[in-house]
C-alpha positions in Angstrom: 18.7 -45.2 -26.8 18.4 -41.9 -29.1 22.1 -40.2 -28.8 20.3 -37.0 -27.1 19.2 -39.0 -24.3 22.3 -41.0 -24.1 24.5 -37.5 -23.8 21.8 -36.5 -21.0 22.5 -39.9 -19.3 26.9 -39.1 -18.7 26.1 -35.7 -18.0 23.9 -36.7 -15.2 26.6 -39.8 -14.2 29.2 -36.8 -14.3 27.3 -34.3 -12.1 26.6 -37.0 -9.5 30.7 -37.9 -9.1 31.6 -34.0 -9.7 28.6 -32.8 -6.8 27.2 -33.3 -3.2 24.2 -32.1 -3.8 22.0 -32.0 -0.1 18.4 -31.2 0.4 17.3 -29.7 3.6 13.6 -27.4 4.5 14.1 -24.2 6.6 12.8 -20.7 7.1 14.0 -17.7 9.1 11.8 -15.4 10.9 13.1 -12.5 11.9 11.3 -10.1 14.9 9.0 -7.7 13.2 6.8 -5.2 14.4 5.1 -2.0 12.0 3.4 -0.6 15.1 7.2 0.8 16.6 6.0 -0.9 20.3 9.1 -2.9 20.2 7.2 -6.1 20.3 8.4 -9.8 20.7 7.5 -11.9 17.4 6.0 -15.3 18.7 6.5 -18.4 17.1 4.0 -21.4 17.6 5.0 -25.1 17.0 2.9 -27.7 15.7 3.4 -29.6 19.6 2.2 -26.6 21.3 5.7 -25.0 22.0 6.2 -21.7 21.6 9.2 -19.3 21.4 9.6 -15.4 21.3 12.1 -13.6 19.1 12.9 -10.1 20.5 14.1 -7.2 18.6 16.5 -7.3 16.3 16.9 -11.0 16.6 15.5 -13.8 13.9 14.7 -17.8 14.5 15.3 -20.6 11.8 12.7 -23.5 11.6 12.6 -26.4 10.0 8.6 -27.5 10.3 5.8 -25.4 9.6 5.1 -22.8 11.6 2.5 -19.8 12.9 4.3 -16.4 13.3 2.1 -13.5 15.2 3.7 -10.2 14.9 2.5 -7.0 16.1 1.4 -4.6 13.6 -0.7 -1.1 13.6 -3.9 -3.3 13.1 -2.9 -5.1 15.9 -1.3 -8.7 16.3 -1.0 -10.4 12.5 -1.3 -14.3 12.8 0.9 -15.4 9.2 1.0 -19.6 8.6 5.0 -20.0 7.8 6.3 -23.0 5.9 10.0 -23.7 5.3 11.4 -24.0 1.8 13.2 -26.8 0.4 17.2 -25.2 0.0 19.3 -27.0 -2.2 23.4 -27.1 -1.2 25.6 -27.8 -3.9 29.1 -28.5 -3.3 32.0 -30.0 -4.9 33.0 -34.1 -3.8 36.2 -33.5 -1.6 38.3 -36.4 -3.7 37.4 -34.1 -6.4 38.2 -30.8 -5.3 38.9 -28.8 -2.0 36.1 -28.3 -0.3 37.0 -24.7 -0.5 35.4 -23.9 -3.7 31.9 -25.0 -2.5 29.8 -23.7 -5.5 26.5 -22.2 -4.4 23.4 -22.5 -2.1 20.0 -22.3 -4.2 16.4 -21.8 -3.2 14.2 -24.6 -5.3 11.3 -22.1 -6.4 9.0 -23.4 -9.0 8.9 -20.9 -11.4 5.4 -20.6 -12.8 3.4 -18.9 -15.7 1.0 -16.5 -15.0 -1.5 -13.9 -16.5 -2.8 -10.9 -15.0 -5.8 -9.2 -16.4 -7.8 -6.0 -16.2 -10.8 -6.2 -18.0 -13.5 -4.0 -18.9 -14.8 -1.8 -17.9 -12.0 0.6 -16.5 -10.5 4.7 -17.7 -8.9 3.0 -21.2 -6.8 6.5 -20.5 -5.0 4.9 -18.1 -2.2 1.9 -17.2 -3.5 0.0 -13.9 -1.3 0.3 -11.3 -1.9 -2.4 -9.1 -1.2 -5.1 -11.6 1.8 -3.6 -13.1 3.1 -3.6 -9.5 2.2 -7.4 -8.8 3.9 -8.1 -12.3 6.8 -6.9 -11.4 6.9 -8.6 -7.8 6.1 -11.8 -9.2 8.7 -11.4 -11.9 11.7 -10.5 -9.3 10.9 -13.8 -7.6 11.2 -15.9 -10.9 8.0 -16.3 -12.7 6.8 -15.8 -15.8 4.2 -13.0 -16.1 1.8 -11.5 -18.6 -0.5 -8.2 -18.4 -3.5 -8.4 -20.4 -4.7 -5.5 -20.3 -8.5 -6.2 -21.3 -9.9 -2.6 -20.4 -8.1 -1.5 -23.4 -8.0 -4.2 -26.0 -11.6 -5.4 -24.9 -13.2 -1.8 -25.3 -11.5 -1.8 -29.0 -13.2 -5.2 -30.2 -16.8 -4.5 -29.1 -16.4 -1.0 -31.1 -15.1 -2.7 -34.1 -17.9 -5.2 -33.5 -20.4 -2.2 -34.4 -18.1 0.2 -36.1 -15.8 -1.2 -37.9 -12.9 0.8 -39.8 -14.1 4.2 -38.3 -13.2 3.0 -35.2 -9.8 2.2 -36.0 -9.7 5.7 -37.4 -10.6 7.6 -34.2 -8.3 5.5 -32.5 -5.7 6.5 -35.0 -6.4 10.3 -34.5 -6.1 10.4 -30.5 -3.0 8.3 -30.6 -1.4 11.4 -33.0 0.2 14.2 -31.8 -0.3 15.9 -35.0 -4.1 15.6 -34.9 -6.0 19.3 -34.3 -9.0 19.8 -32.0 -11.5 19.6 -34.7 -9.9 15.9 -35.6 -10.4 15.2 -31.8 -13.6 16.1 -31.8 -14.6 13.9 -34.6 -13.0 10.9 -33.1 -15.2 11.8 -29.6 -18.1 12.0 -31.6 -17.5 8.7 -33.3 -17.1 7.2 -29.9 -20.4 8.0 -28.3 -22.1 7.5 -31.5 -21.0 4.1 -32.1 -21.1 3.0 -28.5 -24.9 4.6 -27.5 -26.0 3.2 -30.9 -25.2 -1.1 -29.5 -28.5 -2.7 -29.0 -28.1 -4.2 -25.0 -29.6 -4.4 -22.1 -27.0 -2.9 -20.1 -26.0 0.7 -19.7 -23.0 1.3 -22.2 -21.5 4.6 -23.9 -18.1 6.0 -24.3 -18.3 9.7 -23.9 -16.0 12.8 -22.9 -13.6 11.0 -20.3 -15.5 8.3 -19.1 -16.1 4.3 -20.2 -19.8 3.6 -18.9 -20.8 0.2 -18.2 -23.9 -1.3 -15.8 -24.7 -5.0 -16.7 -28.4 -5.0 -16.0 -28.0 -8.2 -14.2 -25.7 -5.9 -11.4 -28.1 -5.1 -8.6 -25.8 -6.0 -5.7 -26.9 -9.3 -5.1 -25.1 -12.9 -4.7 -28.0 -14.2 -6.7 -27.9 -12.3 -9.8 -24.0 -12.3 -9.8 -24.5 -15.8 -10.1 -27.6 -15.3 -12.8 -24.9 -13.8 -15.0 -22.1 -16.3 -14.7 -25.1 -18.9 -15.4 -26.3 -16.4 -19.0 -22.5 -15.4 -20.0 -23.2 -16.1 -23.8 -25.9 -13.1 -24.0 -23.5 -10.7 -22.5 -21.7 -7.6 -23.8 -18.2 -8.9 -23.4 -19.0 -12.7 -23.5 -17.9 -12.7 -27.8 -14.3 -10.7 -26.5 -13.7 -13.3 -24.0 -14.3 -16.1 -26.2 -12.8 -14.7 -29.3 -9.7 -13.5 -27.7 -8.8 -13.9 -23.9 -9.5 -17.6 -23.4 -7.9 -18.5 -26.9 -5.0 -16.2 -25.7 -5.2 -18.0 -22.1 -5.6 -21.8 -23.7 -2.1 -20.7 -25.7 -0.2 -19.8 -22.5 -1.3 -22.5 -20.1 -1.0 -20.2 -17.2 -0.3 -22.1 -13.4 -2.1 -18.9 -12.4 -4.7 -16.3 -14.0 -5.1 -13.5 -11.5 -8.6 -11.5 -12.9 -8.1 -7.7 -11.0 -11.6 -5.9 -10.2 -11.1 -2.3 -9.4 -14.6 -1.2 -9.2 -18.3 -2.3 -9.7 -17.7 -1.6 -13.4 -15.6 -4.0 -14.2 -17.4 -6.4 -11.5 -19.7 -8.7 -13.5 -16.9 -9.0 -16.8 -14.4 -10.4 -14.2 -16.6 -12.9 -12.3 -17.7 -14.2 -16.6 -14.1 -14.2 -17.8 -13.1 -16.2 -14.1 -15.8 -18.3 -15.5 -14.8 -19.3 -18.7 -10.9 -19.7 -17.9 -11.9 -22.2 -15.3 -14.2 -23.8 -17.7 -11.6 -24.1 -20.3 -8.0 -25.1 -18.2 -9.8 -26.5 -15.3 -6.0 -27.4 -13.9 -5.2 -23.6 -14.0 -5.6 -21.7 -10.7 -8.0 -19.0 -11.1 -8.2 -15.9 -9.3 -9.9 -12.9 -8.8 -8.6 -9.8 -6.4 -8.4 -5.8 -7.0 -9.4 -3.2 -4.9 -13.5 -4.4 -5.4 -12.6 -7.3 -2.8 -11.5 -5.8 0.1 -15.2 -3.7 1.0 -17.7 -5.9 0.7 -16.3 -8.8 3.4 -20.3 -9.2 4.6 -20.9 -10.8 1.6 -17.9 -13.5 2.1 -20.1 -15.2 5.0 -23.8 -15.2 3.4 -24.1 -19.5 2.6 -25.2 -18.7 -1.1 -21.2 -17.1 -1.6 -19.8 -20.6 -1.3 -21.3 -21.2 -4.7 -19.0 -18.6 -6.2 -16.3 -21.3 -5.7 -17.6 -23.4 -8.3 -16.2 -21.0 -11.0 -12.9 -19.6 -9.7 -10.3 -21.3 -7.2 -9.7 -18.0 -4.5 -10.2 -14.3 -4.3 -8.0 -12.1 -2.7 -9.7 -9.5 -0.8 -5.9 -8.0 0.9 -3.6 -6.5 -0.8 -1.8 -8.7 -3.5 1.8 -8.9 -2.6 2.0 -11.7 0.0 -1.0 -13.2 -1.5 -0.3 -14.0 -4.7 3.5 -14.8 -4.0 2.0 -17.9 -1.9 -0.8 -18.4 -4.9 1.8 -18.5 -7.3 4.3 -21.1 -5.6 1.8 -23.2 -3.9 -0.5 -22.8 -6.3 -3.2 -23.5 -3.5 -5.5 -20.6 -1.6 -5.1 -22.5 2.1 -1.9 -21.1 3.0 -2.4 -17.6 1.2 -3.2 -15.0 3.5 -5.8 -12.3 2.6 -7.3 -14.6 0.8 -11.2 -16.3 0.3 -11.6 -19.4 -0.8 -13.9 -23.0 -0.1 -12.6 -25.6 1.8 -13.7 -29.5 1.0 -16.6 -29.6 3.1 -18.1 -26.4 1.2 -17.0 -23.7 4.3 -16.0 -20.5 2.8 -12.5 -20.1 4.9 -11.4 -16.0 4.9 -7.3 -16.2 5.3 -6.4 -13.0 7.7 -3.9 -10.3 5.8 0.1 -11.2 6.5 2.4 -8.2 7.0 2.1 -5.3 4.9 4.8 -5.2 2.2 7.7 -2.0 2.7 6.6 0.0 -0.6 10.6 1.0 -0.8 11.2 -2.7 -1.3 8.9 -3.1 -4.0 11.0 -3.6 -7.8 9.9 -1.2 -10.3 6.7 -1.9 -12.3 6.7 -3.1 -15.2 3.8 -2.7 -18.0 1.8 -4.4 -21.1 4.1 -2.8 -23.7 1.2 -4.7 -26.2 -1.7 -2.4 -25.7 -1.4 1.6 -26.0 -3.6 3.6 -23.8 -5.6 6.2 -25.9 -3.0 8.9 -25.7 -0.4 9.6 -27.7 2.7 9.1 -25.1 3.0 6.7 -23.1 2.0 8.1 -19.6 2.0 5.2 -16.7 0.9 5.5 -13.3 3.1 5.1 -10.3 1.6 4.0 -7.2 4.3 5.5 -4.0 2.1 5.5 -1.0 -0.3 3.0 0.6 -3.2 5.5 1.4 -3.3 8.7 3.1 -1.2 10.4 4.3 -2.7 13.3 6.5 -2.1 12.8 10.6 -5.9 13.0 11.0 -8.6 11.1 9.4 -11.1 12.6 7.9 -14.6 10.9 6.5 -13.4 10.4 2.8 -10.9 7.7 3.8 -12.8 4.5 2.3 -11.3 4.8 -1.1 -8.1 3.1 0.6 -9.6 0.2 1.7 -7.6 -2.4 -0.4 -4.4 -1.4 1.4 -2.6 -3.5 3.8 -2.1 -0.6 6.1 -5.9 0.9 5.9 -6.3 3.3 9.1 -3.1 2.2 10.0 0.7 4.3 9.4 0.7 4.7 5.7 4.0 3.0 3.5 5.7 4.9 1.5 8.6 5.0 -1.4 11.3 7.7 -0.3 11.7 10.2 -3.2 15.0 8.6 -3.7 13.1 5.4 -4.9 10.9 7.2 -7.0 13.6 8.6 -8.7 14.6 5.3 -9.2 11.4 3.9 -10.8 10.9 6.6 -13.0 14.7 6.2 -14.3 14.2 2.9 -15.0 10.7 3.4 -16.8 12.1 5.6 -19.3 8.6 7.9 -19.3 8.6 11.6 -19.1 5.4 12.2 -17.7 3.7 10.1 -14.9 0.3 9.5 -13.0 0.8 9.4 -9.7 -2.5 7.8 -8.3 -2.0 7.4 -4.5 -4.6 9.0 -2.6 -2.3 12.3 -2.0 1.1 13.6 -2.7 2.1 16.2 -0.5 3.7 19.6 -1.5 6.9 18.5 0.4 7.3 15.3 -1.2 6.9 16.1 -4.2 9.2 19.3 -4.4 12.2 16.8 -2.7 11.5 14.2 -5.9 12.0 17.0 -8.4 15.8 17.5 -6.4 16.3 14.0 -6.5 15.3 14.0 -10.3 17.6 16.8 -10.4 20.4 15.4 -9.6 20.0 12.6 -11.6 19.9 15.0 -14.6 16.3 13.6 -15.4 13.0 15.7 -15.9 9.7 14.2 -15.7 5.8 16.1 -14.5 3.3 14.3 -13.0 -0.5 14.5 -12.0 -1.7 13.7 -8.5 -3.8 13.9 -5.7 -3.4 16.5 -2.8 -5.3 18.6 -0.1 -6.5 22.3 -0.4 -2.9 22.4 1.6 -3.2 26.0 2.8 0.8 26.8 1.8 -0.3 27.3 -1.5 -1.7 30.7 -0.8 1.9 31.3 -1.1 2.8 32.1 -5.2 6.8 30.9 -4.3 5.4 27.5 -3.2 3.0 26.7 -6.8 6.0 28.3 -8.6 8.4 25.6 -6.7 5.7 22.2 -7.3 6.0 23.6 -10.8 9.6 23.5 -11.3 9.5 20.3 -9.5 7.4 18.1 -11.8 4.0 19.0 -11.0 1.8 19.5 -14.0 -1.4 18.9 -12.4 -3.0 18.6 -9.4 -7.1 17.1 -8.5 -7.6 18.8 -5.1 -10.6 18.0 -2.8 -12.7 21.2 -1.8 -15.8 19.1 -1.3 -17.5 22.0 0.6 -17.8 26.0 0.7 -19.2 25.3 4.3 -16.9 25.7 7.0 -19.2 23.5 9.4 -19.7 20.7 7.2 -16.1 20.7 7.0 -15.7 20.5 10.2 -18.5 18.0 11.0 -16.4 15.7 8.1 -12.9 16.4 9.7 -11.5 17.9 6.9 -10.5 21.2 8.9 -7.4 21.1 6.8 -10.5 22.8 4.0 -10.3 26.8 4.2 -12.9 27.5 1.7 -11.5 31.5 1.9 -8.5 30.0 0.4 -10.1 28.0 -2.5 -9.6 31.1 -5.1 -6.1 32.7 -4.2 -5.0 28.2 -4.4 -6.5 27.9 -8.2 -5.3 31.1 -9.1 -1.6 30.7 -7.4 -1.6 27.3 -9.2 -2.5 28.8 -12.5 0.3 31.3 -12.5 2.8 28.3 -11.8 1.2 26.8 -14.6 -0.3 23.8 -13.1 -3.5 22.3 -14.1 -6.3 22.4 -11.7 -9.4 19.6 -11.4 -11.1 19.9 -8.4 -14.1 17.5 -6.1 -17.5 18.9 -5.5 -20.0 17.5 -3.5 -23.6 17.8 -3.1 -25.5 16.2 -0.1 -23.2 16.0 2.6 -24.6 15.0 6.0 -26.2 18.1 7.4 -25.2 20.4 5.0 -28.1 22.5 3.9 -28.9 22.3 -0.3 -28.9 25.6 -0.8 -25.1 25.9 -0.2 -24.9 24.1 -3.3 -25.6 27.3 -5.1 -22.7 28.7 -3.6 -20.8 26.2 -5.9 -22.7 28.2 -8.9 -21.6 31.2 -8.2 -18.4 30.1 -7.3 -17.5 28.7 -10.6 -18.7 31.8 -12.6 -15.9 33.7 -9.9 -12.6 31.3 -10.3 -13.8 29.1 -13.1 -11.0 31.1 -15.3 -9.0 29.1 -13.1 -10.0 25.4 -13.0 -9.7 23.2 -15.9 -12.2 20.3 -14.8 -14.6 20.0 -12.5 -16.0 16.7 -10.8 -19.1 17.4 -9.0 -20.7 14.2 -7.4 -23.2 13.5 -4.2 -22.9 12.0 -1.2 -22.4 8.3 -0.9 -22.1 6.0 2.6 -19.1 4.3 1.0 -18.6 0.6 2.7 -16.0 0.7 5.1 -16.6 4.4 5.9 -17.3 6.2 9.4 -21.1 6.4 8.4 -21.4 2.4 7.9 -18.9 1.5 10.8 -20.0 4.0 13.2 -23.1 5.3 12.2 -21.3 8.7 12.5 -23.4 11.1 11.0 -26.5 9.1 12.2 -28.5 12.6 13.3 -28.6 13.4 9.6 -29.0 9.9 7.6 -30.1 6.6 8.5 -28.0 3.6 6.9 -30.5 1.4 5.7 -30.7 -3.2 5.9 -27.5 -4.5 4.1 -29.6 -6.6 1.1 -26.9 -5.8 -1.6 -23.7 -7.2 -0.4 -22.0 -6.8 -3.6 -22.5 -2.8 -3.8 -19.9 -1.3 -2.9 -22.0 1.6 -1.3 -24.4 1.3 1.0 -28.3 2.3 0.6 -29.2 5.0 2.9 -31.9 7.7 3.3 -31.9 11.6 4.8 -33.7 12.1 7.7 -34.7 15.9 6.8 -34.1 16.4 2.8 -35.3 14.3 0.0 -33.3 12.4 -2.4 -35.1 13.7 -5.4 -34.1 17.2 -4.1 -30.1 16.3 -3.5 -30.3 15.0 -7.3 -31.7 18.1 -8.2 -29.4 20.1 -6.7 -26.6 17.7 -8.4 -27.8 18.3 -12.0 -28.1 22.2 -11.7 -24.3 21.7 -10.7 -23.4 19.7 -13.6 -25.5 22.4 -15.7 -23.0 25.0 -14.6 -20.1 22.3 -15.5 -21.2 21.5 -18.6 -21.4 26.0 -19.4 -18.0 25.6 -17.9 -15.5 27.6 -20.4 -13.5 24.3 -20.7 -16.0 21.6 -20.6 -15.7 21.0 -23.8 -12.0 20.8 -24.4 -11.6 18.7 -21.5 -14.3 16.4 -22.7 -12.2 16.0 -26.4 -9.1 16.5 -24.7 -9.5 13.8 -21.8 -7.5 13.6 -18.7 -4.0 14.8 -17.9 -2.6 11.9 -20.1 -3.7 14.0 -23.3 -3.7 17.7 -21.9 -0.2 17.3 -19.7 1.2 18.3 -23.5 -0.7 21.7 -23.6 -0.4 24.1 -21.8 -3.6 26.7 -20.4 -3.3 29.5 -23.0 -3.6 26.6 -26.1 -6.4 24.6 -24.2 -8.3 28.4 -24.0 -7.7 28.5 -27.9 -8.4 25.4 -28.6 -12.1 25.7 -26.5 -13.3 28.7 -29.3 -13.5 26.3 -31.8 -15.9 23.8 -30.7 -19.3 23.7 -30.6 -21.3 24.9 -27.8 -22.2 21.2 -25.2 -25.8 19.5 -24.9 -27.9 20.9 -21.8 -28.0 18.7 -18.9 -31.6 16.5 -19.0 -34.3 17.3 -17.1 -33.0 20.6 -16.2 -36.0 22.4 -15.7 -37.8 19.9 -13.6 -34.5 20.2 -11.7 -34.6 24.2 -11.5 -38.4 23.8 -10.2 -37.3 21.7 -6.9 -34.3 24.0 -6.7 -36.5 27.2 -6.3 -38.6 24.8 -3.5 -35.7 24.0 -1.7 -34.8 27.5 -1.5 -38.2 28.5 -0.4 -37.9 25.7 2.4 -34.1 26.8 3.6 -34.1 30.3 2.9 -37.8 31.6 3.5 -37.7 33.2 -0.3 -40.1 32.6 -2.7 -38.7 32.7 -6.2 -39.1 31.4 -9.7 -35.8 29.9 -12.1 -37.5 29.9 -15.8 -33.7 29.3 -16.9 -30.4 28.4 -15.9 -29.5 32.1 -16.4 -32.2 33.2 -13.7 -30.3 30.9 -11.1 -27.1 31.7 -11.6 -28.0 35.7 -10.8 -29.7 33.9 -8.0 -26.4 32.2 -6.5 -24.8 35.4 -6.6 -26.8 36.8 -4.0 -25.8 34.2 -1.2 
């Protein structure tokens, strides 16, 4: 026997005389209930018995159990199984039994990797994964970020362009480099990016990452085609050159795959793929906001087959889930979760309780891969979704969270405080789907008082307070540095019709100028194509730009989408107006649909005059070299304004003058006036006659 071993064997001997060491399984449930009904929890036995816990009081079981519990979604059934708890304590001819020494959970602690691969904002830090890091991490395990949007993005540039590439990086990760050097390193972007021979739709331009796999068209069977023809894809040489060699090192328990959005939709169902391939013991694992819309899809026979190259999607929010994943390391017990059973039935786990967001531990990020900015600017993620008291129709964006349609969680500004203390940043995205004036002016106290200063970006409503100059000047000395505010409409009735009577469109200009004065940055949400909305008010937006423009930095002008999830799919809401056509894309996160009175080729006409009168935009092209608040948060309005002289005037929107013929039709149709737009120019004098 090697001496090491023989040491190993006494200290065992000694533990065994020095210990009582007893093994028992047990749980407590405790009465819960997130709708404030006061509730009884019900517990159901395996023998059919079943006992109630009332308020206040909790139940310990030793067998598994099922726990309903009442919740704003209604009553939550959550499969509870006891943990083994080791007692430790001294022998009592040893010592008294007084100094009993400690009572331990047995957790396995277990390796795991999260990813976020391309194609995602490489501006930007993912929220939801630094979040579930740190969860996951507070319980024990062993976590890793990979965060692929960012390192991927880099290696298929220097694929194609080499040391130029890492020269453009260089320059937007300076804060010494001018706006000409910006410029360049743009430039070098799109060029090298537009100039990789594919198949798919790829370019890196202005402040977007642009990726469509042509093998994307919403269907279960081409989804599958392009797990099938992974070595002819745009990412497959990444994955196999870096993530699965980096994944083969670690010998993860778990490799959790996080899918925001369609972009990053087909890369994450290859790189599933080819982790499975490779540590076939590993449990894989895909989630991310993606999951939770299209649930159709989860029940169509030919989804089952998905199961043959990852182990369980979770299509809830990630807490509870991937806590069981990670212990269990099995998808049966997980709730919100997919996953194939032995006789090839596709078994959908309900969602558990929704996770208090003041419990959650403060995230932690990939300190390995630098966003393209030069600080470090992460995003913090406070509130669960939205938190107006009415819902209006553009609620489908919150989908993935636990408490969709339901009372939205929230951090206190206390805890917020906390976070961003422990972070150590000075400047912070704060991507929940709003953050009202009121919170945010009580987190700048409560950073106050802490002798800390930080700004932020976020979301909020037109809220109609900010008429008032005192109450910009006080989000400003707050934190605020930025805020992307929804106007969607100039039409009071489409407003209306949508729910969003919060919208006073006689407000818009006294908010963006109130909000300039205070210094705060101003993006703001256009939309073209709303249900019943006549076109022409979309040249209202024209002329509205040339008034306040002075006044916005960026401008985001979209059309109209039937999001899945939304009022239009669920209750056919604006059915008068558009018709929601067959599901035969289950994997598209928006649904195909058709107007009933205008044309689509006219609502896309409208939409490119619009971005026309974006792209003439006085900062179009700063914004564009200067993207997103993560770069301009560290300049303020009158250098940005300097800084736009300099560069060179933007390309002209394509097919503009097709677009300006249809225009001049749809204002014959709508408005009874014949006219003629030869030019941009001649529409704009146009729009300031409505």
């Amino acid at each position: 026997m090697k001496p090491n071993k023989l040491l190993c064997f006494f200290a065992i001997l000694c533990a065994l005389h020095l210990f009582h060491i007893d093994v028992s399984y047990a749980v407590t449930v405790h009465q819960r209930d997130t709708s404030n009904r006061h509730e009884v929890t019900y517990v159901h036995f395996a023998d059919g018995r079943m006992v109630s816990i009332p308020e206040g009081k909790s139940l310990t079981v030793s067998e598994p159990v099922t726990v309903n519990y009442r919740s704003e979604m209604g009553w939550l059934t959550v499969p509870t199984t006891p943990k083994p708890v080791i007692t430790i304590t001294f022998n009592d001819d040893v010592v008294k039994s007084e100094f009993a020494l400690v009572t331990l959970i047995a957790t396995p602690k277990r390796r795991v990797i999260l990813n976020y691969p391309p194609v995602s904002s490489v501006w930007h830090l993912p929220a939801g994964i630094s979040m579930l890091a740190a969860y996951l991490q507070e319980r024990g395990h062993q976590v890793t970020q990979h965060y692929g949007h960012i390192a991927g993005l880099k290696y298929v540039l220097r694929e194609h362009g080499g040391e130029t590439i890492d020269k453009a990086l260089a320059t937007i990760r300076d804060s010494k480099s001018d706006i000409k050097a910006l410029y360049d390193a743009r430039m070098t972007f799109e060029r090298v990016s537009s100039g990789i021979i594919t198949q798919d739709k790829f370019v890196v331009e202005r402040n977007n990452v642009t990726y469509v796999s042509h093998y994307y068209d919403g269907s279960i069977e081409k989804m599958l085609d392009a797990i099938r023809n992974r070595k002819e894809h745009l990412w497959y040489s990444y994955f196999a050159h870096a993530e699965v060699p980096f994944a083969k090192n670690v010998r993860p328990h778990l490799y959790g795959i996080s899918i925001a959005d369609e972009r990053q939709f087909v890369q994450g169902c290859i790189l599933a793929a080819m982790i499975k391939e490779t540590l076939p013991n590993t449990l894989v694992v895909m989630g991310g906001n993606f999951w939770a819309r299209p649930l159709g899809a989860y029940l169509l026979p030919q989804f089952a087959e998905m199961f043959d190259y990852c182990d369980a999607i979770v299509w809830g929010e990630g807490f509870r889930a991937l806590e069981v994943l990670t212990e269990t390391l099995t998808p049966s017990s997980a709730p919100g979760t997919v996953w194939r059973s032995g006789d090839n039935r596709v078994i959908v786990n309900p969602v558990s309780l929704p996770i208090p967001f003041e419990t959650l531990p403060t995230p932690v990020f990939d300190g390995s891969v630098r966003q393209w900015s030069p600080d470090f600017v992460p995003s913090l993620y406070p509130a669960s979704n939205c938190l107006t008291k009415d819902r209006c129709d553009f609620c489908a964006i919150e989908a993935g969270s636990a408490t969709f349609h339901g009372k939205p969680r929230e951090m206190s500004s206390r805890r917020m405080a906390e976070h961003i203390l422990a972070i150590g940043a000075s400047r912070f995205e704060i991507v929940s789907a709003m953050f009202p004036v009121s919170r945010q002016i009580a987190l700048g106290k409560r950073l106050k008082e802490r002798g800390l200063s930080a700004t932020w970006d976020c979301y909020m409503t037109a809220d109609n307070t900010l008429v008032k100059q005192d109450v910009c000047d006080a989000l400003a000395e707050a934190g605020c540095g930025d805020v992307m505010v929804g106007f969607e409409s100039l039409a009071p009735e489409t407003l209306a019709q949508a729910e969003k009577t919060w919208n006073k469109p006689e407000n818009y200009g006294i908010i963006l100028s109130n909000l300039r004065k205070a210094g705060i940055q101003t993006h703001v949400f256009l939309l073209i194509g709303l249900p019943g909305e006549p076109l022409h008010w979309g040249l209202k937006w024209i002329a509205f730009l040339e008034k306040y423009g002075r006044d916005i930095l960026t401008i985001k002008a979209g059309r109209y989408r039937v999001t899945r999830l939304s009022r239009d799919e669920t209750e056919g809401k604006n059915g008068q107006w558009i018709e929601v056509l067959p599901d035969t894309k289950p994997l598209h996160l928006n649904r195909d649909f058709r107007y009933r009175v205008v044309s689509n080729k006219k609502v896309d006409a409208m939409r490119t005059v619009l971005e026309e009168a974006c792209r003439r935009h006085w900062a179009y092209g700063v914004t564009s070299t200067i993207p997103w608040w993560v770069n301009r948060g560290r300049y303020s309005w009158e250098e940005l304004e300097q800084m736009a002289k300099v560069l060179p005037p933007e390309k002209e929107v394509p097919h503009l003058e097709r677009a300006l013929a249809k225009v001049a039709s749809i204002v014959k149709e709508e408005l009874g006036q014949k006219v003629s737009f030869n030019s941009f120019e001649d529409l704009l004098a146009f729009s300031r006659t409505l």
